[in-house]
C-alpha positions as CSV (number, residue, x, y, z in Angstrom):
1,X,71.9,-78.1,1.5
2,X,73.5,-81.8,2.1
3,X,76.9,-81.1,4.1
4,X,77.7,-84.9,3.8
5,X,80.6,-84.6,0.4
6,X,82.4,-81.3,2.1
7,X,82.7,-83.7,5.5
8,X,84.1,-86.5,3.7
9,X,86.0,-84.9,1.3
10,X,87.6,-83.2,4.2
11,X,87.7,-86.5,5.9
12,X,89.4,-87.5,2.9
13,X,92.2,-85.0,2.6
14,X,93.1,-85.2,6.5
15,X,93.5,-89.1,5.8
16,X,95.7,-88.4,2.8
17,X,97.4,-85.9,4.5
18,X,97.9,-87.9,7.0
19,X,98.9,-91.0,4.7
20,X,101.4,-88.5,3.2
21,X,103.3,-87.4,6.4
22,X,103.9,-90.9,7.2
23,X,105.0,-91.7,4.4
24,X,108.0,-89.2,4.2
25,X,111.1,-89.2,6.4
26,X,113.9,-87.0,7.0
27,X,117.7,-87.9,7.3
28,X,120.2,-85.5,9.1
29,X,123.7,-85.2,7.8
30,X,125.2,-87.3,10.9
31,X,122.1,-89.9,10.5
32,X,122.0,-92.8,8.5
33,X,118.3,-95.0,8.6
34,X,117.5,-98.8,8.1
35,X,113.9,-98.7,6.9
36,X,112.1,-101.4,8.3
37,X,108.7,-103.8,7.7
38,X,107.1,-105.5,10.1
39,X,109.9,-106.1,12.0
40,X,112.0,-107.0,9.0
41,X,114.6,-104.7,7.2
42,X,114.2,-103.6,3.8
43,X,116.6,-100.9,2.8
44,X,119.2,-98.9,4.2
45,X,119.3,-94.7,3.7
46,X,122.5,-93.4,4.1
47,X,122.5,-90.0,1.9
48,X,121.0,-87.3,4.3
49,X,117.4,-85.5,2.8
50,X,113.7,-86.4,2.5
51,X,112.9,-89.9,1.2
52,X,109.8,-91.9,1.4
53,X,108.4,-95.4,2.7
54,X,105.4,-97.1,2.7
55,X,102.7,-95.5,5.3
56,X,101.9,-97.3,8.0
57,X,103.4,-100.6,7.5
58,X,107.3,-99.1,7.4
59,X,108.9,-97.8,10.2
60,X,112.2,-96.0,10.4
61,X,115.3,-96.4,12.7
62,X,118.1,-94.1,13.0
63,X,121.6,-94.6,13.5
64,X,124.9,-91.9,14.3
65,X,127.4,-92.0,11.8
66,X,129.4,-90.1,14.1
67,X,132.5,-91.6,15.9
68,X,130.7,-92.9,19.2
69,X,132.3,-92.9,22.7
70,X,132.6,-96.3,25.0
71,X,133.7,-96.0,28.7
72,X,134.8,-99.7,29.9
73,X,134.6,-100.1,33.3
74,X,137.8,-100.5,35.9
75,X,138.9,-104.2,36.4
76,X,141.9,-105.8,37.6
77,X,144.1,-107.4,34.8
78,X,147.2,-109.8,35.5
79,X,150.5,-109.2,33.9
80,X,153.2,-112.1,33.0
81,X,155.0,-111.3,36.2
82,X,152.1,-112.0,38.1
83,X,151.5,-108.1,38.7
84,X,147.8,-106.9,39.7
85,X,146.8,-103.3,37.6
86,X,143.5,-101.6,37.5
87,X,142.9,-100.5,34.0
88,X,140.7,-98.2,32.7
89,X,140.0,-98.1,29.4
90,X,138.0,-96.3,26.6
91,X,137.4,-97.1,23.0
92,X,136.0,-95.2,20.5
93,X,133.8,-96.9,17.5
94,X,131.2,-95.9,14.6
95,X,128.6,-97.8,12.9
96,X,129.5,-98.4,9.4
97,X,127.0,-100.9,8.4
98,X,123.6,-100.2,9.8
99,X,121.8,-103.5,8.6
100,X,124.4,-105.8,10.1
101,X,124.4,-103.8,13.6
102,X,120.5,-103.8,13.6
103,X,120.6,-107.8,13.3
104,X,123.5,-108.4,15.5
105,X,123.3,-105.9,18.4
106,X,119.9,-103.7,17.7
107,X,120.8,-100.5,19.2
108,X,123.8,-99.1,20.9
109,X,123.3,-100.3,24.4
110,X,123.5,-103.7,23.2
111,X,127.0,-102.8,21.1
112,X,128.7,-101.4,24.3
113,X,127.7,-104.9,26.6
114,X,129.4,-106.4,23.3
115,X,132.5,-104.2,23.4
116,X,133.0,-104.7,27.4
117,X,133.5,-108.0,27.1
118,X,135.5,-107.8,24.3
119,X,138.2,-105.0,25.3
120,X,138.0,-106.8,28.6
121,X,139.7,-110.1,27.1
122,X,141.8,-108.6,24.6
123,X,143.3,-106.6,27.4
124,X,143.4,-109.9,29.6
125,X,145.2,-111.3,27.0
126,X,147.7,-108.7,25.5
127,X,148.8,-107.1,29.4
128,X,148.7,-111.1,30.8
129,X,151.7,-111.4,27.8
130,X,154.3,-108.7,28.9
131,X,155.4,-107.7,32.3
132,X,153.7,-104.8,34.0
133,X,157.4,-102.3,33.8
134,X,156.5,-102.5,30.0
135,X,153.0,-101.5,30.5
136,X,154.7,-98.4,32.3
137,X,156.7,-97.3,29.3
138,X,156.6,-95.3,26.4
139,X,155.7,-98.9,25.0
140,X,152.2,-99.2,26.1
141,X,151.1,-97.3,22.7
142,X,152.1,-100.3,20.9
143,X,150.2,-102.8,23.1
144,X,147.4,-100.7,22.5
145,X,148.1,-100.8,18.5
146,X,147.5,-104.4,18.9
147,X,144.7,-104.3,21.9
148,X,142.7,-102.0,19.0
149,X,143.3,-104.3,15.8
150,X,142.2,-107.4,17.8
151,X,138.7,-105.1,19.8
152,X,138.6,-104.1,15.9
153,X,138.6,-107.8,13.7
154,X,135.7,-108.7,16.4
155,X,133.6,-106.0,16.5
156,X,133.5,-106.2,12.9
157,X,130.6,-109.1,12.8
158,X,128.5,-106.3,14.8
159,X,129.0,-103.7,12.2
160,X,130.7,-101.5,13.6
161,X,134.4,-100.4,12.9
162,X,136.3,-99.6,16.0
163,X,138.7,-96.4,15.6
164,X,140.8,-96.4,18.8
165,X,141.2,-98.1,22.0
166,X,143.3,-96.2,25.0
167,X,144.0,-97.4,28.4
168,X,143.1,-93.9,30.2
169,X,144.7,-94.6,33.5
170,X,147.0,-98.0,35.1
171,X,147.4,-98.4,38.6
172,X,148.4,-100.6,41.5
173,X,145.6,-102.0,43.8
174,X,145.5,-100.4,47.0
175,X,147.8,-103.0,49.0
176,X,149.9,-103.9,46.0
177,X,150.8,-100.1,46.6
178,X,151.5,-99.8,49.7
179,X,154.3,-103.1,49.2
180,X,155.6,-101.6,45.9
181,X,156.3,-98.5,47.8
182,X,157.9,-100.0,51.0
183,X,159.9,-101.4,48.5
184,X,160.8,-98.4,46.7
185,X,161.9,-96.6,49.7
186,X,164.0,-99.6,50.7
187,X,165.6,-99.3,47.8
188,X,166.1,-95.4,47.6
189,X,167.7,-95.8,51.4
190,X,170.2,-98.5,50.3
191,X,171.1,-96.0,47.4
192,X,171.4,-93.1,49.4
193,X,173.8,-95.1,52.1
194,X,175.9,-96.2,49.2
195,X,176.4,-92.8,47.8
196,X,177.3,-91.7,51.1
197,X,179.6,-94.5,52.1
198,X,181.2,-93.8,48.5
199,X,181.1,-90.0,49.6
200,X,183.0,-90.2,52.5
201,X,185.4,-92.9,51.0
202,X,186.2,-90.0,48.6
203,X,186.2,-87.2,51.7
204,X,188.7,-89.8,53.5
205,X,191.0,-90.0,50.3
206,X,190.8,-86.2,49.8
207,X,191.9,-85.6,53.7
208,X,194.6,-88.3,53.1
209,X,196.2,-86.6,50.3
210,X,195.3,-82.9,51.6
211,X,197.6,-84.0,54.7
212,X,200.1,-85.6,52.9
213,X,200.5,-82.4,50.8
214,X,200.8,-80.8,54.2
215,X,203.1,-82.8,55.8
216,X,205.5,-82.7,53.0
217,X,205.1,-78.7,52.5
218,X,206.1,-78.2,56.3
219,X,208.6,-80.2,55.8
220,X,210.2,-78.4,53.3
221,X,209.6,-75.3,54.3
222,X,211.4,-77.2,58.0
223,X,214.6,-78.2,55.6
224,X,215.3,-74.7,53.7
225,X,214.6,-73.1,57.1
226,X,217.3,-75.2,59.0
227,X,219.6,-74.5,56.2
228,X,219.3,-71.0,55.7
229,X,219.6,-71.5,59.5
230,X,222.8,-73.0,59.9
231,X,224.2,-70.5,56.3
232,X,223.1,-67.6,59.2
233,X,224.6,-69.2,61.9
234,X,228.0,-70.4,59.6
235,X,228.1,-66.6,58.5
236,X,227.7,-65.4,62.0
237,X,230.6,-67.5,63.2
238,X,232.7,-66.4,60.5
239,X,231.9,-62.8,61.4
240,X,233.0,-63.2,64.9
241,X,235.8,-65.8,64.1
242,X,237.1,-62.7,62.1
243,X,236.2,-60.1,64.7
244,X,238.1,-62.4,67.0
245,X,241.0,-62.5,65.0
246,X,241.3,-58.8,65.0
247,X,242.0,-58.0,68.8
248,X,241.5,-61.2,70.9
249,X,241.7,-59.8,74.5
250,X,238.7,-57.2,73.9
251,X,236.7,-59.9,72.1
252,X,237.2,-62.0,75.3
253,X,236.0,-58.9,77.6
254,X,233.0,-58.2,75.9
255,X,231.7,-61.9,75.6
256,X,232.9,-62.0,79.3
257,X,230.3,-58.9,79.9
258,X,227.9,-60.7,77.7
259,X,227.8,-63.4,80.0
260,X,227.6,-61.7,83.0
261,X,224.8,-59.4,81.5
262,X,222.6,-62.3,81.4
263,X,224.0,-64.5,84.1
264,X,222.9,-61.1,86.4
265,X,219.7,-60.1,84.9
266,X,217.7,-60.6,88.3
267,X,216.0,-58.2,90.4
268,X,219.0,-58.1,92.7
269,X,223.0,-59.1,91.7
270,X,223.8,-60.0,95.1
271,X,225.8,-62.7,95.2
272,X,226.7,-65.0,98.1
273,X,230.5,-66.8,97.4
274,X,234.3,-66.4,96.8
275,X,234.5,-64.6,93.3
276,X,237.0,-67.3,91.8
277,X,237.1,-68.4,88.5
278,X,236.8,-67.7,85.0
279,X,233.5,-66.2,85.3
280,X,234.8,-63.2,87.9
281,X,238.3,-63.2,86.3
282,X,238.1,-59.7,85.6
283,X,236.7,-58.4,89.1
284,X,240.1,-60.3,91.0
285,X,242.3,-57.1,90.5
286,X,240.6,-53.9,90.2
287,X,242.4,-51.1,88.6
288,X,244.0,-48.4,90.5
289,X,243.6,-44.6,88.5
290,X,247.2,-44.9,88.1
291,X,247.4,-48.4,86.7
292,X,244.6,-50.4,84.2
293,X,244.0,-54.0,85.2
294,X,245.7,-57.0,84.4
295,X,243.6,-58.4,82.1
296,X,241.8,-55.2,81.0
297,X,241.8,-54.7,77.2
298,X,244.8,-52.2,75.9
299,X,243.5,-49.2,74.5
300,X,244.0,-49.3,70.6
301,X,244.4,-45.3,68.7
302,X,241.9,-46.4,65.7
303,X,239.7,-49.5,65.1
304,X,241.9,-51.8,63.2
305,X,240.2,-52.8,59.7
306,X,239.8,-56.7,59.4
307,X,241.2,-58.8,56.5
308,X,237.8,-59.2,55.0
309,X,237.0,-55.7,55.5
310,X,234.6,-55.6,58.2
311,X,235.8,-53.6,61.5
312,X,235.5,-55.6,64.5
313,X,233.3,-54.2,68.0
């Protein structure tokens, strides 16, 4: 039995087979393909499924059609006012025209080199423009409005359309820092003496006024005291003028006893000298039982009332 037709039949059908795999490809729903021929492009796929291409002599490159990430590295960028900042920035991009990308760029690698250099002067050019406070503000999205457009109109020839461009982090280069800081703490110190000078300017006024107030309540209070004073002491004397009136011999005895009460208060009331004058006028004649002294008070029946109605001691 010849065996020769079975091998090359199945010789055959491998081959075919084989032909046949080749010749079909599969796109992914996130995938879009540029078929190519010998090195040059022929069609692009974009609907995801099976689709065919020549065997052997068509080859098939795939592309993401999802939004792509771009990390651009940290660099130093001038401001207007002469201000150093380390940016670091990211974009974010997809390929919407495969041919044209293929051509310009061939693969992503060679798209991100492009977009370095491109974010790098578009950032150069739109920070180098304002001063580095507005870079610090709520105003920075706008910069980045126009950073993007401008990344965007360029990266356009590679084709691909950039969706966003964000400046992930701004700061100060290390001894840019350290000045900006001894600065700002200068600053905060001259602040915080004015306050105080203003503080105790305000304390000073406050004590000012505080002993003003004072000065004129104790004086007041000095005033109504010195006349409800002198009202005591005008009532007092019309008390004893009246008193006085009543019977003026005892009223001299008993301010004479007054006086010698408190001109004798010692530990001892021995006293060395002649007894004369007014002050011992009423120890000069002593009475006898049978007679009163000279200048003794005369013995009254009743306490005589006084005009004003008061009785007198």
């Amino acid at each position: 039995m010849n065996r020769f037709p079975l091998i090359l039949g199945l010789v055959v059908a491998i081959f075919a087979l084989i032909l046949l795999l080749s010749s079909v490809f599969t796109v992914q729903q996130a995938q879009q393909a540029l078929v190519i021929q010998f090195g040059e492009p022929k069609r692009v796929v974009n609907e995801p499924g099976l689709h065919f291409k020549m065997p052997l002599v068509q080859e098939v490159v795939y592309f993401d059609k999802r939004v792509l990430d771009f990390d651009a590295r940290q660099e130093e960028v001038p401001t207007l006012d002469q201000k150093q900042l380390v940016v670091d920035a990211f974009a974010r991009f997809r390929i919407i025209d495969p041919l044209k990308f293929f051509q310009t760029v061939n693969n992503e690698q060679g798209i991100q080199s492009r977009l370095a250099t491109i974010i790098s002067s578009n950032l150069r050019r739109v920070l180098g423009e304002v001063q580095m406070a507005r870079v610090l503000t709520d105003e920075r999205a706008s910069l980045m409005l126009n950073i993007r457009d401008a990344v965007n109109k360029e990266a356009a020839g590679f084709g691909v359309d950039v969706v966003d461009v964000r400046i992930r982090r701004v700061d100060l280069p290390e001894e840019n820092s350290q000045a900006i800081f001894a600065r700002m703490k200068t600053q905060r110190e001259q602040e915080a003496r004015r306050i105080r000078a203003e503080g105790a300017k305000e304390a000073q006024v406050v004590r000012a006024e505080a002993d003003k107030q004072q000065r004129v309540i104790v004086a007041e209070a000095q005033r109504k005291s010195e006349i409800l004073r002198g009202e005591g002491d005008a009532e007092a004397t019309r008390v004893y003028a009246g008193a006085y009136g009543q019977d003026p011999e005892f009223f001299d005895f008993w301010r004479s006893m007054q006086a010698m009460q408190r001109g004798l208060s010692g530990n001892t009331t021995a006293l060395v000298g002649s007894p004369e004058g007014a002050f011992f006028r009423y120890f000069n004649e002593l009475p006898t039982p049978q007679q009163p002294a000279k200048n003794a008070p005369k013995p009254t029946s009743a306490p005589q009332q006084a005009s004003d109605g008061t009785t007198p001691p």
